[in-house]
Each structure stands twice: as structure tokens, then as C-alpha cells.
Phi, psi and omega in degrees: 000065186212169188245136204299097171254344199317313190285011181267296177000105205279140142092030172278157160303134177308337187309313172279025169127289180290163216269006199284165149259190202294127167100021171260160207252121161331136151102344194254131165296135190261017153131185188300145180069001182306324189170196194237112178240122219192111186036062180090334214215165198235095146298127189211165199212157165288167171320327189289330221083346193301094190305099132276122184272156174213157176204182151297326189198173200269324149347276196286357190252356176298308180311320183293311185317295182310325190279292211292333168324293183320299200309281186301270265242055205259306174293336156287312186287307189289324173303307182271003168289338182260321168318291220301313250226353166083019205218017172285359185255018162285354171227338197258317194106184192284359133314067161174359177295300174315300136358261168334310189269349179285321211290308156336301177263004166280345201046073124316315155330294235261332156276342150307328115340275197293330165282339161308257191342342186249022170277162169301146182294339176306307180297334163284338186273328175303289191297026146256344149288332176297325180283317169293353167280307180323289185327297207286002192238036197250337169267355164286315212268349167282313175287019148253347186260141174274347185299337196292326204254336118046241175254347191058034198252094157295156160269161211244161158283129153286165186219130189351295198302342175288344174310321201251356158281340158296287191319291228263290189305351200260323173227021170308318167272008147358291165256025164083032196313310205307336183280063108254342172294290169356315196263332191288334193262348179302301207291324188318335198232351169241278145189172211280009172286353193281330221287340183244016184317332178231052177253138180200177160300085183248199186348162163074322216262156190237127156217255217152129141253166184182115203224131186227117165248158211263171189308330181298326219257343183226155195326341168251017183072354154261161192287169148256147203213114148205178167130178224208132190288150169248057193258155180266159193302128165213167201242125001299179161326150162261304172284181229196069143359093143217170199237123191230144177236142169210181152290339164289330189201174211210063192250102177274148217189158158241095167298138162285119180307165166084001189234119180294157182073209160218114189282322206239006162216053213238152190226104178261027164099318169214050180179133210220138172190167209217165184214145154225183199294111179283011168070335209303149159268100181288303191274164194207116170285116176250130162263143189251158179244107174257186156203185169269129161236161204317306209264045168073336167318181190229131177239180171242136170264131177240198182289329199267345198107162184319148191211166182281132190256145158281123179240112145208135188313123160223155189248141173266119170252194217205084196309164197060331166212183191288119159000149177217149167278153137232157195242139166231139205225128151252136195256204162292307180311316175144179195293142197291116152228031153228134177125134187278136158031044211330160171027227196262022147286181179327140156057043143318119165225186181264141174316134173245126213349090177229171176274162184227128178274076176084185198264358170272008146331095163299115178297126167337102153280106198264179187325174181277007169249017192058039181252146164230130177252127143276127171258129192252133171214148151018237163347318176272325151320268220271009207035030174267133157248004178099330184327296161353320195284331180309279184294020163254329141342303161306298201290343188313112174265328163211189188304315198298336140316298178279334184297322171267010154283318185279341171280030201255323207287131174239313207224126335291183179256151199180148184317109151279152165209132180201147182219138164287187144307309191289350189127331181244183203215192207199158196187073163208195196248131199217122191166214195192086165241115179285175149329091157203160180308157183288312143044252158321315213263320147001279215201198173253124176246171178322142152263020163266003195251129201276358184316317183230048162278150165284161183282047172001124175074350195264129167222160189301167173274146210231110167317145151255160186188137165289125166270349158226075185297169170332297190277014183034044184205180208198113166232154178228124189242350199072359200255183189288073155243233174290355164266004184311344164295347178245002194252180165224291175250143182241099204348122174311158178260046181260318168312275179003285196273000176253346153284356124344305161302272208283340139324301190100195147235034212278155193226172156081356191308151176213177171344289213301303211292348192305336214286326190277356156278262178348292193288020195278141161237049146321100159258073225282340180282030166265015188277322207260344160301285197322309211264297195286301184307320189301345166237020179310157169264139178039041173293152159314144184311298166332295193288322188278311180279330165284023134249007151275343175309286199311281267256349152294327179330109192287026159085335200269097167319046136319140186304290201268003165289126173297317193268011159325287164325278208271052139282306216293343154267345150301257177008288198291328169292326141323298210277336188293309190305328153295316171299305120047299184292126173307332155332314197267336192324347235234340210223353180239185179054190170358334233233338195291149191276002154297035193217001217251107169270040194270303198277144156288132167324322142018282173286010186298310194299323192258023201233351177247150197291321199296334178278339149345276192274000143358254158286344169276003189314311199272351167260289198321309195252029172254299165240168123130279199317263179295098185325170168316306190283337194280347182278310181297307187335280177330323184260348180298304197278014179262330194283309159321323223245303177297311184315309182299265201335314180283337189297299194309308192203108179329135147300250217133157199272144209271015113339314172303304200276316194303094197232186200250136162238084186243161181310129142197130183340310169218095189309303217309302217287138177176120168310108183069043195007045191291314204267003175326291202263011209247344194260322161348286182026128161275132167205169198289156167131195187173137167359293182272002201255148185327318161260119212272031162286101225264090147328157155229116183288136168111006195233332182172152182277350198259122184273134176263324174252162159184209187291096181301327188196166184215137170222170185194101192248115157313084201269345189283304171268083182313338179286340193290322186304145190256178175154168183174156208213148209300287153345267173152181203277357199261119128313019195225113193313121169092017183262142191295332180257013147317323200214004188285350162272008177312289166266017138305298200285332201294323187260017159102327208289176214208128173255177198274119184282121156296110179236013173234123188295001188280337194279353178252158190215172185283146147226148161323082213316302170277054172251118186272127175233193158197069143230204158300104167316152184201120182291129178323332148359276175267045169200180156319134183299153184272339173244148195275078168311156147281115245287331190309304194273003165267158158348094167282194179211000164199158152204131181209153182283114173261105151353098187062029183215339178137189160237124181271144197186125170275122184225156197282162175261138174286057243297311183279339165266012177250351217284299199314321176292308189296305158310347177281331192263286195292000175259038163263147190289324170285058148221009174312337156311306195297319170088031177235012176341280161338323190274149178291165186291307203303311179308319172305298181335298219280359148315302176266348129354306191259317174314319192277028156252355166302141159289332184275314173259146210215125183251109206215129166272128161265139168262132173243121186057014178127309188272128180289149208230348166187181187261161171197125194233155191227166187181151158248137175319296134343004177198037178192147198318338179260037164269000205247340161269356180229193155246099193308107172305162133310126184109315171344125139262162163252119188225132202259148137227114152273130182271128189303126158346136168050025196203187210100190168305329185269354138327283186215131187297135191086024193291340203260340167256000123311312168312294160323325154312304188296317216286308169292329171285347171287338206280313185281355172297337179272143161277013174280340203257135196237329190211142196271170160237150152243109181249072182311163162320162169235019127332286205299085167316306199305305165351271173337304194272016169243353169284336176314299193273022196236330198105344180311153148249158194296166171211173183290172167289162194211118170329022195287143195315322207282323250190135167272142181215183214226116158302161165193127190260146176203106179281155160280332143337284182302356161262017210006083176232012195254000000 
């Protein structure tokens, strides 16, 4: 059970794999066109774009990290050097103010500084190479992103210390402190049995799938790793596709930009590991009592009595409009980041029942309700922020590795799961929560009070678990499983228990099949909606057929379903009615604190009621709130009201409405708005369902968080392993791996992870247009590659037969070949028997000036295996011999000299397995056309035994030829 990694090896003998020859070292150009070789080190890339690095050492391969980050990501990297540092609204506006001024009183900075300073030095010396790689790549890479010119925005120096300030800014709301303003207003205003009425995974919150099956469970005897993070979406990606090599280690990953290494999802040839959000409570909310003293300070009430606060002014400026102060005021509990500016100071107002430090003392102005809030968290207490875990991550060889890495780790804190070669495997909880009363994890307590101090030095004990339990399998959901000892609220456990489900109990699981897990859309918390319409009372002839409709409903939040939708319009209606409710009052309308100048805006998402009672939907209508009857009452008249509404305007298939809305620094900016709708996508799930495309019901059908990146990692073939990210490997508008993995991720697929260096080639980093992006992928190499190293446009593993990847023919560097297959007499068919390699050329020439035709050498294992040619009809002579569908494709195949059936068995219908699923990877192309020769007997009967159906003969100048059709119906894709 262990894995062929040799030949992965940077800086192996060609026998084992990679392209060097004998004595060469990482980091030496291995000749024109190998890759971009720059100070020791080699950058190369996939079909994807996807940067793979090799270096000498681990130094030079951090320094490498950082520079190929710049190249793609330059403009992502600089938006997040200005969060850490509080200064985005000097380019972005005052939409970017609120922000600023939290980071700014959180010190986020200042603690990113301090946590630097306590790294090890092996380890401080890593991360400052990866930032001098930044530094050296931030202006070239700027002068590929249009945003920088823009915005009118150089790029700034990083500084060692920023990485952990990316890190630190990026999950600092992480673990949800704001639902303690939430629950504090909930009791205040429904009182404190109320207080946990609607906890679930909500508004703000981040989480995860994450499934391990054990070596019983998959088809080679080695584990399996997959699932997918669940963060909201920002375009470019939070994650990074990448691959980093030296001789200490070999690592493939999904890396944070801006972040060295890879922390949360990584695979090194022989241990693999994945993490989601342990839901846990860290962070801690104080209320504070300041005042003003005569000489403008600031004091504090502590448990010992008033005490002097650190206080200073810092200015935001603010484009477009005038600079505003902040006063940043830190106490013992940690910095004050709710209540404005104290006494005649910035942003001042008058003090509300606050103390005066003598009588010539000003008051303190706190919040508009007279609140000062403090955040006390981890990093800034102990000044760990976990980095130490990283590079010893990378070297990690088996669990017992990442396991002793991790007990390094602090913020966030979160579930593990990592399995080796060898079998075994790891299932715990890794992070830094401290000792303080339950309480704190609650709600906002005193901060004068010594009750609800941390316990110094003291941190929980962190769950563990056997991962290869009786069922061989392992799942992490976010839900009240193994961290419920450090949380309060946690994911309903329907992700959980339906990936559960669909494992099974099932052997033989591979990559592939990984993908119908990501993609289940079971929206099982639609039972208790389901259940009160199924007995709602004395409903309409209307409202009685949507509710018999919805009570058919297999349930499943599909992409081409109607009836998702007008569930998801019940749903939403429901969720109005409720706010609606006099039961609620206290927290909705007028009343809802999302309305509130108590709060920074900031905190508004964990502070409004309707989404709130939302995600909270399936408890509300379960227990507590409503009596029975008032609750069927409630959903009959929700049912009157969507049944009239649907009679009126029809639902629409919820793939239409359910669409991607992500984050982004300047939404507007797109070449030629080519990408307005391409950054979108409608796609199938929902908030509960395994695919986690998170809706917020009753506020909108358009979803923001969902799977940030999906992986699927492989201990037995590291090459067997999969991923894809919402986006591409590019951050930069109009670069061809900008947007190319958009319908790979919108339809569930998975690209192929590379791990044999011969499969990689130079590319271009930056090739910019303004037209409609296009992966090199789907067009020719720009230089006459060898077909192994050019760009594909499909790859896929076929069972017992290889891996095939479709690549464009190259018309001058293929003729010698391609004249070689068709003038053989078992090519006789094809009708070029007769011609010269030149005739050939100028053939294909001309097919690859078509728009309409298309030309591809298939590869097996590298080698070529046929000709595959693709065309629309409608634009090619036999569209003039049938009556051409909408959806038509056309497709040609020829098979290579010396290889077929009688090679190897079933070859031409392995081959054939790929050629259709690329053909049908497009949803436009709905039915393939063939028109063999009607000679070619053999042809025919293997399009027969493939699903075709026959269609009549057809006249052609050259050729009589016997049409034949294959819907995606008769595969059941339709």
C-alpha cells in the first residue's frame, strides 16, 4: 500500500520520471522550453495553469512560491496587504471604511508583528523568503492586472511580517464572535430563555466537507481524502492550486495566496490532509468601562480597579472623501473594537453613565447605546499565531507527522483528517481554545469582573477520535460531533449524516466516483416544512396541488428543477411570516438590530433578523416558537399565497435563479464585460445540501458561500488525485486560466492533479486579451510542442485502459505523423490513401482555420493513439444530407497504425468513452453524429454496440456513408 512517488521526484533519473538527465540537480534549466528558470529555481505549469515549482532548497522554493503568487495573484495580494494594514479605503472608498477602522482597532497589524517575532528562526527565515519572492514579483504582475491602473494604485513592499497578517485578517470573523452581539440582543429583547433560539450554522460562518475512506473501502487498498471548504467565494479564489518541490519534500495543495506553504489541504506522495472549521469558541467579547483623564489617556476598569488603557489615533484616508480618525484603545482583555473614540477625542460624543477620572475629566463616548465592547482572541494573548506548523507540514510523511505538526497550530481552530501509505490515519482537533467559564462562549460578559478571565496558560483539551472505525470511513461536517466540547453552535447534521449515507457501505470507492458525494443536493432540512404543509388545513384547489406537487418532490435542490424552486419559494415565504409574527417582535421590523447604532456596520450579516430566522427555519418550525396549529395555520397561508403566485408566473428551473454572487474588490472591472455572466454560474444545492451552495432563505435565492475549492486526494496514485477551484489558477482579467475552471467546478468535475514532470510545459503567464477567455486548453500550442507537453482540452482516466487527453494537432509538426496513419491501407476509409505529407499538412491547416472544425491527436499515456476530429454540422457538407437538430455534433475517428482492437481489447471503445464524454462535457452538444464509410461493417457494429442508433444512408461526393446517432439521453445525461 504505498505510493509510486519516485518518478514524481524533482531532480530523478529520466528512467523515474521527470524529464532531467543524469546528475541534474533541481533548480538547472533542463533546455528551451522546459519552464521559467529564475535564480535556482523552475516554474512550469499544467494544461490548468497551475504553477508547478521545484527548487533547490526549501528557502529558494518559498522565494519561488512568493514570486509565482505575484505573477497570478498581484492584485489579490495587494487587496490583502491593505485589509491587514487598514488602508483600502485610500483606493477602494468609503464602502471599504467600515473595514478599515475595525482592523485598525482590532491591531491586527500589530499583532502579526508579534507573532512573527515569537517564529522560530528556521521558520521566520522561510517566510521572508516567500515575501521576497513577492516583493521581486509584484511589479511585473501588476503590470498585468488592470485593476492596479484603475484604481490608480502601485504596488507597496511587503514586509516578513505580512503573511501573518493576511493569515490573521482573512479569519479573524472566522469563528463568529458577532452572534454574541446576536444572542445578547436576542435575550434582551425576547428574554434569556430565548437566547439560543436560532443557533445553527449561520449568517457569517464558514464550514466544510471533509470524508476519509479507509484502504477497506477503496478500490486499490489505499485511503481516500476529499471534500470541499466551504468559505464565501471571492473572485480571484482564497485558494491557490499548487505544487512545490525540493529534495526535502514533493508537495501538492491548495495554498492560501499570501500565505507560504500549504496549511489546509495538501498531499506530499505520502500523507495527505484536509481540515474543516471545528465550529469552536475562541474569541471572547468584553464589556468595558472607560473614561477620560484630564491629560487626554484613557483609563480602564479592571477586576483590580481603574487602570491606565493603551490609546492612539490612527487616520484612514478615504478616496473621494475626507479622512476620518480612529482612536485605538486597548484594555487588559484586548482591543476595544466596538464604542467610538472617547472623550474630545476622534469621533467623540457625549459619554453615557460612564465615569470621570476626577472632576476636571471628560467623559468617555461609547457606542449609542453606551457600550464599549472589547476582542480578546488567541494571537494577540499568546502571540502564536501556529506558523511553526507549516513547513514541518510539507516534510510530513506519514499522520504521525502532520499530527506532531499540528500540535503547533492555533487560529483557526479545526477538524482534522490525514491518512498515509501506509494505512494510517488521523481524525482530531487542532488549534488553541482557551480555559474561561461557558458563559464567555455565550455571550458579552463584564470585563471588570475576574470571573470571566482566562485561565493563563491554560488551554481545552483538543478531541481525538479513531478514523478507522468498523465502517471505514470518517466524516467532518461542521456538525456537533467531535469538537462539541469546544463550540455552542454548530452545523444541522444533515451534511454529515447524508454523506454517510452515500458512502455506505460500499468497497471499491475511486477519484472519480468522489464527485456524486460533492454533488448530492438531498435537502434533507426540508422535512419539517414538508411535513406541516402535508397537514396544513382547508386549503385551495390551487394550494392543494402545490402541495401535492412539493409532497412528490424527490427533495433534491437540482440545477434543471422547478420544483426546488418553488419550494425555495415557500421557503421564502415562510421565513417572511415568520418575521411577521408577533412571537418575534422584539427582534424584527423596527426592532431588528440590524438596524442598530449600537454596532459598526461591519457586524450587520450576524445581526439581521430574517436571515437569521432563515437558517434557523427547521428548529423554529419544529419546537419552541409556535404552538402546532399556529404553525400549520402559518404555512397553509404561505401555500395560498405562493399557489396564486405560481398560477401567475410559473416557476423557472432553480439553476436559473440559485446563481454565484462572490466577492469582489472592483465587482465592475472585466474586459469588455465579457465575464459579468461567466463569474456567475447557476448551479444546483443549497444551505443543507452536501453541495453547500448556501442561499440565504427568505433575503435571496443568490448564493455567496459555497465550495471554494473541491479535492479528492489519493494515497494509493497521487497522480489519480483530483480538485478544482470556483475560478482558475490566474487572477488576472483576460488571462486564458482566469475563469477556466468555471464549468468544471459549476458541473461538479474535477481536474486531473500532475504530478509527472514530463506532462508539464512553459506557459505563458500573463497572456492577456480582450476577448472571450480561453483556456490554451482549448486551442492550439503556440509553439510546435511535443504532443505529450502541449495544452489539452479533455483528460480523462478510463479504467484498465490509461489515461487519454485530447490535444490540438499541430498541422506542421504533426503531418509526418498523421500522413503516416491515413495513407495505411486499414485507413482506407478516411480517403487520403493517395496523398502526400505536404497535402496532408495543408488539410489541416485548413481544418485548424475553422471555427467550426476541429482537430485532436488523442494520447494514451503520452502516446499517440488516434486522430479525433470534431465539426458542426450545419457547417459542413453533410448538414446538407440529414435534417441538421439543434445540439448536433459531428465527429470523425480515426485509429493509430499498430494499436486497436487487436492491441489491446476494447481499445477503440476506450478511446471512444473519452471522445464522448468531452463531446457532452459541453451542455449545448445534445446529440453526437457519425457518418462511417457504409462499407466499414466493423465501424458500424462497434457504433451500434457504443449506443448509437443507426440512421439512413447518405450520398456523399466522396463516399456513400450510413449516418448514426448517440443522445445524451441513451446515456442517461439528459
Amino acid at each position: 500500500m504505498t505510493a509510486d512517488v519516485d518518478r514524481e521526484r524533482p531532480g530523478a533519473r529520466p528512467a523515474e520520471g521527470p524529464g532531467g538527465g543524469p546528475g541534474e540537480q533541481p533548480g538547472e534549466r533542463r533546455g528551451p522550453g522546459a519552464g521559467e528558470d529564475s535564480g535556482g529555481y523552475e516554474l512550469l505549469r499544467d494544461d490548468w495553469g497551475i504553477p508547478h515549482l521545484r527548487a533547490a532548497d526549501a528557502l529558494t522554493l518559498a522565494r519561488a512560491q512568493g514570486h509565482a503568487t505575484a505573477l497570478d495573484r498581484a492584485w489579490q495580494l495587494e487587496t490583502e496587504r491593505h485589509r491587514v494594514l487598514g488602508t483600502s479605503a485610500s483606493h477602494l472608498g468609503a464602502e471599504a471604511v467600515d473595514w478599515d477602522r475595525f482592523v485598525r482597532r482590532a491591531r491586527v497589524a500589530d499583532t502579526a508583528r508579534r507573532c512573527f517575532d515569537r517564529l522560530a528562526p528556521e521558520t521566520a527565515a522561510w517566510v521572508t523568503a516567500y515575501v521576497d519572492g513577492v516583493n521581486e514579483g509584484l511589479v511585473e504582475g501588476a503590470a498585468q492586472a488592470p485593476e492596479f491602473a484603475a484604481v490608480g494604485l502601485a504596488p507597496g513592499r511587503w514586509e516578513p511580517w505580512t503573511p501573518l497578517g493576511v493569515w490573521l485578517s482573512t479569519h479573524i470573523l472566522f469563528a463568529g464572535f458577532p452572534t454574541k452581539l446576536w444572542r445578547e440582543e436576542v435575550a434582551r429583547r425576547l428574554g434569556e430563555d430565548r437566547m439560543t433560539l436560532f443557533a445553527t450554522d449561520g449568517p457569517g460562518t464558514a464550514g466544510s466537507n471533509g470524508w476519509l475512506l479507509t484502504g477497506a473501502r477503496t478500490a486499490t487498498g489505499a485511503p481516500l481524502l476529499a471534500g470541499d471548504p466551504h468559505r464565501f467565494i471571492e473572485a480571484p479564489g482564497v485558494y491557490q492550486q499548487i505544487r512545490l518541490a525540493c529534495p526535502e519534500f514533493d508537495v501538492v495543495g491548495l495554498a492560501v495566496p499570501g500565505i507560504p506553504g500549504i496549511a489546509h489541504f495538501g498531499h506530499t506522495g505520502y500523507v495527505a490532509w484536509a481540515i474543516t472549521n471545528a465550529m469552536a469558541d475562541y474569541q471572547d467579547l468584553y464589556r468595558e468601562r472607560l473614561r477620560r483623564t484630564p491629560d487626554g489617556g484613557v483609563e480602564a476598569l479592571g477586576p483590580d480597579g481603574w487602570y491606565r488603557a493603551h490609546a492612539h489615533t490612527e487616520t484612514v484616508e478615504v478616496a473621494g472623501a475626507d479622512p476620518e480618525q480612529v482612536e485605538v484603545i486597548e484594555t487588559d482583555r484586548g482591543p476595544v473594537i466596538i464604542g467610538d473614540g472617547p472623550g474630545p477625542g476622534p469621533g467623540a460624543g457625549v459619554g453615557v453613565g460612564v465615569e470621570a477620572a476626577g472632576s476636571e475629566a471628560a467623559d468617555v463616548a461609547p457606542a449609542a447605546d453606551g457600550t464599549f465592547i472589547s476582542l480578546r482572541y488567541p494571537p494577540r494573548v499568546t502571540g502564536e499565531l501556529g506558523f511553526d506548523a507549516l513547513p514541518a507540514l510539507l516534510r510530513a510523511r506519514t499522520v504521525a507527522d502532520v499530527d506532531t505538526a499540528l500540535d503547533r497550530w492555533v487560529e483557526p481552530v479545526n477538524v482534522v483528517l490525514a491518512a498515509d501509505t501506509s494505512g494510517a490515519t488521523l481524525h482530531r482537533v487542532a488549534g488553541h481554545v482557551p480555559v474561561r467559564p461557558y458563559a464567555n462562549r455565550l455571550r458579552v460578559v463584564p470585563a471588570e469582573d475576574p470571573a470571566y478571565a482566562w485561565r493563563e496558560g491554560e488551554t481545552a483539551p483538543l478531541p481525538r477520535t479513531e478514523a478507522d472505525g468498523p465502517g471505514g470511513i470518517a466524516v467532518m461536517a461542521n456538525e456537533r460531533g467531535l469538537a462539541a466540547p469546544l463550540g455552542v453552535e454548530f452545523a444541522p447534521p444533515h451534511r454529515a449524516r447524508r454523506i454517510r449515507d452515500l458512502l455506505g457501505a460500499d468497497t471499491g470507492w475511486t477519484p472519480d466516483a468522489q464527485a456524486a458525494v460533492h454533488t448530492d443536493t438531498l435537502l434533507a432540512s426540508s422535512r419539517p416544512l414538508l411535513s406541516l404543509l402535508a397537514w396544513a388545513p382547508d386549503l385551495g384547489p390551487a394550494a392543494e396541488r402545490l402541495r401535492d406537487r412539493l409532497l412528490r418532490w424527490d427533495r433534491h435542490m437540482d440545477a434543471d428543477s422547478t420544483d426546488a424552486t418553488l419550494y425555495a419559494r415557500l421557503r421564502t415565504d415562510v421565513v417572511h411570516r415568520l418575521a411577521a409574527h408577533p412571537a418575534l417582535k422584539g427582534v424584527t421590523g423596527a426592532d431588528d438590530p440590524w438596524r442598530s447604532a449600537a454596532y459598526p456596520a461591519l457586524f450587520r450579516p450576524w445581526l439581521a433578523a430574517v436571515p437569521r430566522i432563515g437558517y434557523a427555519l427547521e428548529s423554529l418550525l419544529t419546537v419552541g416558537l409556535l404552538p402546532y396549529e399556529d404553525r400549520l395555520a402559518l404555512v397553509a397561508a404561505s401555500a395560498e399565497a405562493v399557489a396564486a403566485a405560481a398560477d401567475e408566473t410559473p416557476p423557472a428551473p432553480w439553476g436559473e435563479l440559485h446563481r454565484l454572487s462572490p466577492w469582489q474588490a472592483l465587482p465592475d472591472l472585466a474586459p469588455d464585460g465579457v465575464d459579468a455572466q461567466a463569474i456567475r454560474p447557476g448551479v444546483a444545492g443549497d444551505h443543507d445540501c452536501v453541495l453547500s451552495t448556501s442561499s440565504v432563505p427568505g433575503v435571496t435565492d443568490l448564493f455567496a458561500r459555497g465550495p471554494a475549492a473541491r479535492y479528492v486526494w489519493d494515497l494509493a496514485r497521487r497522480e489519480d488525485s483530483r480538485w478544482a477551484v470556483p475560478f482558475g489558477a490566474s487572477g488576472v482579467p483576460g488571462s486564458a486560466h482566469h475563469r477556466d475552471q468555471t464549468p468544471l467546478w459549476a458541473r461538479g468535475a474535477l481536474a486531473p492533479v500532475v504530478t509527472d514532470w514530463n506532462l508539464l510545459h512553459r506557459t505563458t503567464p500573463h497572456r492577456t486579451t480582450h476577448r472571450r477567455e480561453e483556456n490554451p486548453a482549448m486551442t492550439a500550442a503556440p509553439e510546435s510542442l511535443a504532443p505529450a507537453l502541449r495544452p489539452a482540452v479533455h483528460e480523462q482516466k478510463v479504467e484498465g485502459f490509461g489515461t487519454v487527453r485530447l490535444v490540438p494537432v499541430d498541422p506542421a509538426a504533426d503531418a509526418e505523423l498523421l500522413h503516416g496513419w491515413v495513407t495505411e491501407e486499414r485507413a482506407r476509409f478516411w480517403g487520403m490513401a493517395d496523398h502526400t505529407r505536404e497535402q496532408v499538412r495543408e488539410i489541416y491547416e485548413f481544418v485548424d482555420s475553422l471555427p467550426t472544425h476541429h482537430a485532436y491527436l488523442a494520447l494514451r499515456d503520452g502516446v499517440p493513439a488516434a486522430l479525433f476530429q470534431t465539426y458542426e454540422p450545419d457547417a459542413d457538407p453533410v448538414g446538407e444530407c440529414y435534417d441538421v437538430q439543434p445540439g448536433d455534433f459531428g465527429v470523425h475517428l480515426l485509429i493509430a497504425p499498430a494499436e486497436g482492437e487487436s492491441a489491446v481489447r476494447g481499445y477503440t471503445e476506450a478511446l471512444l468513452t473519452a471522445f464522448i464524454a468531452y463531446v457532452f462535457s459541453d451542455p449545448a452538444h445534445v446529440r453526437v453524429v457519425v457518418e462511417p464509410d457504409a462499407r466499414n461493417e466493423k465501424a458500424i457494429a462497434r457504433m451500434v454496440r457504443m449506443g448509437f442508433e443507426l440512421g439512413p444512408e447518405i450520398k456523399k461526393p466522396e463516399k456513400t456513408a450510413r449516418l448514426a446517432f448517440l443522445t445524451r439521453a441513451a446515456l442517461g445525461l439528459a
